[in-house]
C-alpha positions in Angstrom: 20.1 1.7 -38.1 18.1 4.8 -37.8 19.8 6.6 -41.0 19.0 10.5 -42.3 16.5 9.0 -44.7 14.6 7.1 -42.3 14.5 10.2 -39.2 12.9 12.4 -42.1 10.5 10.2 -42.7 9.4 9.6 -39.1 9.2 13.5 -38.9 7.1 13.3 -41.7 4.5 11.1 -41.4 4.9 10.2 -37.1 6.1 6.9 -36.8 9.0 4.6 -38.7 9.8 0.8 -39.0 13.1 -0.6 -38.6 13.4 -3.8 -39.1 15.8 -6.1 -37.4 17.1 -3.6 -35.2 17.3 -6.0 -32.5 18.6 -9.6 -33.0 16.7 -13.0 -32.2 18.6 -13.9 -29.3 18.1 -10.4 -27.5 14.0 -10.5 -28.2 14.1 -14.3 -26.7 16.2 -13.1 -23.9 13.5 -11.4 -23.1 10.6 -13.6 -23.7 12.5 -16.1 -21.3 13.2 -13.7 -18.9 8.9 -12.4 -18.6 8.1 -16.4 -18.4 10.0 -16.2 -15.5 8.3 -13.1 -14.3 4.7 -15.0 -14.9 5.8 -18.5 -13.0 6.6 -16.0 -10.0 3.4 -13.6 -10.0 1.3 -13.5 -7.3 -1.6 -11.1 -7.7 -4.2 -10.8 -4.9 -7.3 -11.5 -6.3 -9.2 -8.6 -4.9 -5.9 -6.9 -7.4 -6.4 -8.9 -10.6 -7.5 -5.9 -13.5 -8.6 -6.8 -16.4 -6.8 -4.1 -19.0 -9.1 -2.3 -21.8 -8.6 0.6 -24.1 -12.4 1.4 -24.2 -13.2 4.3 -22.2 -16.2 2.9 -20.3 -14.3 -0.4 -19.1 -11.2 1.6 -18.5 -12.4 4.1 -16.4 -14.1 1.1 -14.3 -11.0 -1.2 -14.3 -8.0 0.9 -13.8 -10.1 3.8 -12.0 -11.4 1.3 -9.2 -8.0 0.9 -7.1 -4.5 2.7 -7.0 -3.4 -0.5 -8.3 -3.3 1.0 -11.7 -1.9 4.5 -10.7 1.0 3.2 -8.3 2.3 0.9 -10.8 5.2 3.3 -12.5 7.6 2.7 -10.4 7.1 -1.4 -10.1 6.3 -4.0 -12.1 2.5 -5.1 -12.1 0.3 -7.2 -14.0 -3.1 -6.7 -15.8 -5.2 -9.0 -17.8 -7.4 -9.3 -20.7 -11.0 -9.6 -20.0 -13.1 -12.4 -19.5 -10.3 -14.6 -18.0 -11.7 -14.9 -14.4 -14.3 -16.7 -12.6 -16.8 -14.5 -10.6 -14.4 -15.5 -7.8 -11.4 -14.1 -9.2 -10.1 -17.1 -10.1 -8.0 -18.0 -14.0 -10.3 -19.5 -16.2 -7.3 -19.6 -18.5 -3.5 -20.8 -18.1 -2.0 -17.4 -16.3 0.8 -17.0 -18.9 -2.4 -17.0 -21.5 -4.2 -14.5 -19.5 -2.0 -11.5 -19.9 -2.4 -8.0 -21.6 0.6 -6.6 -20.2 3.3 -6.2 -18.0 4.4 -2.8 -17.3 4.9 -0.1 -16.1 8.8 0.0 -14.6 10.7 -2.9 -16.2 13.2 -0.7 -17.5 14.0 0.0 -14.0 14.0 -2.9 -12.4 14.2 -5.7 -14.3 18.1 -6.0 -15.7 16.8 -7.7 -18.7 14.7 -5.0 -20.1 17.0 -2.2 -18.7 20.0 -3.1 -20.3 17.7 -3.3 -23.9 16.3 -0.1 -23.4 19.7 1.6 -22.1 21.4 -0.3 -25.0 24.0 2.0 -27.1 21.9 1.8 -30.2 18.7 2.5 -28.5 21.0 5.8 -27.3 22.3 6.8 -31.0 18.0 6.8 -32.4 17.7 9.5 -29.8 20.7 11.4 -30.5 19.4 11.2 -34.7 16.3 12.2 -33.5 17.7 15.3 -31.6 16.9 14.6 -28.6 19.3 16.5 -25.8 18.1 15.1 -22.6 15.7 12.3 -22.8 14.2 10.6 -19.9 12.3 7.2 -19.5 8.5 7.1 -18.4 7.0 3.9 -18.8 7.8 -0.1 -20.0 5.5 -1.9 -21.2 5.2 -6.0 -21.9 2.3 -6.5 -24.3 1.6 -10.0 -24.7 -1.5 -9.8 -27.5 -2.7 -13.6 -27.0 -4.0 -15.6 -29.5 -8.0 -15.2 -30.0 -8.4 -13.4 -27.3 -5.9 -10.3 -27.4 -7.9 -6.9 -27.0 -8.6 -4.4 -29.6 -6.5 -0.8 -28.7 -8.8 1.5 -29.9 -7.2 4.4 -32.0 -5.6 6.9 -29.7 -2.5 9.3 -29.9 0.1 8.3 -26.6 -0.5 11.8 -25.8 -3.7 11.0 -24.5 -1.9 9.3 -21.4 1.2 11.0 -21.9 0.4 14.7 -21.8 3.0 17.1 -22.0 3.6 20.7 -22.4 4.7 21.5 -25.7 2.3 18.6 -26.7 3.7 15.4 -28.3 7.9 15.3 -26.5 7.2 11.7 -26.3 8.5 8.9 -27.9 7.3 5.4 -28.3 9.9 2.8 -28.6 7.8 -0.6 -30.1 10.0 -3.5 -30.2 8.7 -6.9 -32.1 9.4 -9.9 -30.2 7.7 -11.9 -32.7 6.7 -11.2 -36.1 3.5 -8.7 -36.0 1.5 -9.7 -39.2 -2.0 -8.0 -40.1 -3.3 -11.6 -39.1 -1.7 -11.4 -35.2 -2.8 -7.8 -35.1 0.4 -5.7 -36.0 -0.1 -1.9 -35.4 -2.0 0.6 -37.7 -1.4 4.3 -38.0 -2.8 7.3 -39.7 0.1 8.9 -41.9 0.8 12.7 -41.0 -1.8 12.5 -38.1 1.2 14.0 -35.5 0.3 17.1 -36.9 -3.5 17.2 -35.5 -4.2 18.5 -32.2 -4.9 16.0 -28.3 -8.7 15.8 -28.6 -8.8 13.8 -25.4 -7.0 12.8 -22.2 -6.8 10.3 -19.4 -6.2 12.6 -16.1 -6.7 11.5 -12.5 -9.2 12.6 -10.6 -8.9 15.4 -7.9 -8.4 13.9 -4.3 -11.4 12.4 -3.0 -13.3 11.5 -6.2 -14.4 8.3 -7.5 -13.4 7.0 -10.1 -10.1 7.8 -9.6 -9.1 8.5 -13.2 -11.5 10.6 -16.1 -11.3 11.4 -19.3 -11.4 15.0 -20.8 -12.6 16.0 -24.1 -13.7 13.3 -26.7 -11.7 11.0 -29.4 -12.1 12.1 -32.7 -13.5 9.7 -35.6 -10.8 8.2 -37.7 -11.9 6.3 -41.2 -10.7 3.2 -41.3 -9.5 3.9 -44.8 -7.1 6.6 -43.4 -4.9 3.6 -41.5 -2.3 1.7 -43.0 -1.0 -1.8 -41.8 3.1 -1.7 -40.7 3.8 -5.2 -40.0 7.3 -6.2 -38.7 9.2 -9.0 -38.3 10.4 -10.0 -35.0 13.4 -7.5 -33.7 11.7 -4.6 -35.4 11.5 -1.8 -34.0 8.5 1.1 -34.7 9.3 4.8 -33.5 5.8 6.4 -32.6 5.5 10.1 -32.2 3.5 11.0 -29.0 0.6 12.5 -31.5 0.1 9.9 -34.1 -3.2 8.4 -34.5 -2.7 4.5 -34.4 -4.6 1.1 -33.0 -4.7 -2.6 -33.4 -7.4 -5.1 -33.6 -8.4 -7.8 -31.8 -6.0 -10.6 -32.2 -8.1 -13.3 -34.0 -5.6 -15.4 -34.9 -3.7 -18.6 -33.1 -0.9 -16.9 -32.9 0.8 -14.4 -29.8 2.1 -10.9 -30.9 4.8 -10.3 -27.6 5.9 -7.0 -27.6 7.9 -4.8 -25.5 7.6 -1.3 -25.4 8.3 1.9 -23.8 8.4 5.7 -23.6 10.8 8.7 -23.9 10.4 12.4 -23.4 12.3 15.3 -24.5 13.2 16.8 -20.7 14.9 19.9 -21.8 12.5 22.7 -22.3 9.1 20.2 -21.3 7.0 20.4 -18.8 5.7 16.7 -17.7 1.6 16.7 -16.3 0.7 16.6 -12.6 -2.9 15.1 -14.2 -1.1 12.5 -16.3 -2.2 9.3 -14.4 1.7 7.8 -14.6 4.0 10.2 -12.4 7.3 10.3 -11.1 8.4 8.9 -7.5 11.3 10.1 -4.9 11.8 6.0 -5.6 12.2 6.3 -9.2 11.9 9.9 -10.7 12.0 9.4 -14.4 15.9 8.4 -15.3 18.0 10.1 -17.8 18.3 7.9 -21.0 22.0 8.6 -21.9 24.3 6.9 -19.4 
């Protein structure tokens, strides 16, 4: 799975693809199991956010309500733009208005928990070193045909801040096949090494909006990215620093994913302005079981 030759390399260069790491019938376990979650969602629509990685329509989206900022202990839903009426209402089929599911599936949903908890999801982070690592955040990222948003390029640290900068680790699992024409992911080579130029912190109490960003993105060439396409059950390791994005999915064809995050515990000190934080409901659990 994740071999000597493979760890080095995601040292290295900040991210790594494994292909088939997880078999067909556990990736449509899940996709089964999230069309179940959709036929049962009920979101208020004074609740329905649409989901954006540009800072302007972030800030105003997931900065309007807590709806955003409560969500890492349960299991919310938040939608791409443009798929509601001016009264709230789907202008789309739900299940084709999705960005993503997140932020506590690991947690709560048995499905995803016993993927992410899964012995050979355990061995990666004993290769990688890791002596006591915790789970943040889960993520279902549906990326729907024509119509799936562009993720500007960004480091995780961004949203994930922690002291040292960078103990986090982003597990990316292919639940279809992520080709440059359904918007795989892209990443800058070697970019771990450069420093958090910007970060998503909430607000002090009493301000509005109630998330901000700090310090400014840098500009990245789009000749520094390269493509890393996987075929469904592929997994991508992504260091908390590496620079990396994906375009707007132009194609006909859906790029699920399921995803989620990892930090070092030992020695690390976890925000109190990162926008995601731990609850007495569910403090970030220990990976190793």
């Amino acid at each position: 799975m994740l071999t000597e030759e493979l760890a080095a390399e995601f040292r290295k260069v900040g991210f790594v693809a494994i292909e088939g790491f997880f078999t067909v019938e556990e990736c449509d376990f899940l996709r089964a199991r999230i069309s179940e979650i959709i036929d049962e969602m009920d979101v208020p629509r004074h609740l329905r956010t649409e989901f954006s990685t540009q800072e302007a329509e972030q800030i105003k989206a997931q900065g309007s309500t807590d709806y955003f900022l409560t969500s890492g202990d349960k299991i919310r839903f938040f939608f791409e733009s443009g798929v509601f009426d001016s009264k709230g209402d789907f202008l789309k089929p739900k299940e084709k208005s999705l960005n993503k599911i997140g932020h506590a599936l690991h947690a709560l949903e048995p499905a995803f928990k016993n993927l992410t908890y899964s012995l050979k999801v355990q061995k990666v982070a004993q290769k990688l070193g890791l002596q006591e690592p915790v789970i943040v955040q889960s993520m279902y990222i549906f990326k729907q045909p024509r119509i799936g948003g562009e993720v500007t390029p960004h480091q995780d640290a961004t949203f994930l801040y922690t002291e040292p900068p960078g103990n986090v680790i982003g597990f990316w699992i292919a639940l279809e096949d992520a080709t440059e024409e359904n918007s795989c992911l892209w990443f800058i080579p070697g970019s771990h090494r450069a420093p958090i130029t910007r970060r998503m912190v909430r607000s002090p109490k009493g301000e509005f909006p109630l998330i901000k960003f700090i310090g400014q993105e840098s500009n990245y060439p789009d000749n520094e990215f390269i493509s890393v396409p996987v075929k469904k059950g592929g997994l991508i390791l992504i260091h908390g620093q590496v620079v990396h994005k994906s375009s707007l999915n132009m194609s006909d064809k859906s790029r699920h994913a399921y995803t989620f995050h990892i930090m070092e515990s030992r020695g690390t000190h976890w925000s109190e302005e990162n926008w995601l934080q731990p609850t007495p409901e569910l403090p970030f659990p220990l990976l190793y079981t």
